[in-house]
C-alpha angles and dihedrals in degrees: 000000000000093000086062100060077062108034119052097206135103145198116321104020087042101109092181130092114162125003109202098180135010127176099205100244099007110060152322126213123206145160136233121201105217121200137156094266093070099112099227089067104068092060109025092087099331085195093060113012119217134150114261122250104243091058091041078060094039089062096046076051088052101052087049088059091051088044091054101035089058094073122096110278104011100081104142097012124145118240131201133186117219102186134010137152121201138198121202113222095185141341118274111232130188117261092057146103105234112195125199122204 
């Protein structure tokens, strides 16, 4: 309940589920427990199940939301990014803890 006075985000676009550390202005970091019931799974490669890249890129905007409304002041703002470019590591599977930093 404490993550939504900062994100303004809900079921089923939240794409946080725990924060474990956050420096107000520099940086969160949070997990997502991934498992096959996210309902972006069963359809995004059935075959081969993997989270798509553009929520991938909503969490990592998420966790800059919570990075930026922790700071004094800014509790319950709206965000918005105006540029970003992203490179993909690896693919994110279900069955696994993803982390954002």
């Amino acid at each position: 309940m404490e993550l939504q006075a900062y994100q303004p985000n809900r079921y089923p676009f939240l794409m946080v589920d725990h924060v474990d550390e956050v420096m107000p202005g520099k940086y969160a970091r949070d997990y997502k427990n991934l498992t096959m019931n996210e309902w972006y799974f069963p359809v995004h490669f059935p075959s081969g199940p993997n989270m798509p890249g553009a929520l991938q890129l909503e969490a990592l905007a998420q966790m800059l939301t919570v990075a930026i409304t922790t700071l004094p002041g800014l509790k319950g703002m709206v965000t918005h990014a105006l540029q970003h470019t992203v490179r993909y590591r690896k693919e994110v599977l279900p069955g696994k803890n993803s982390r954002s930093t």
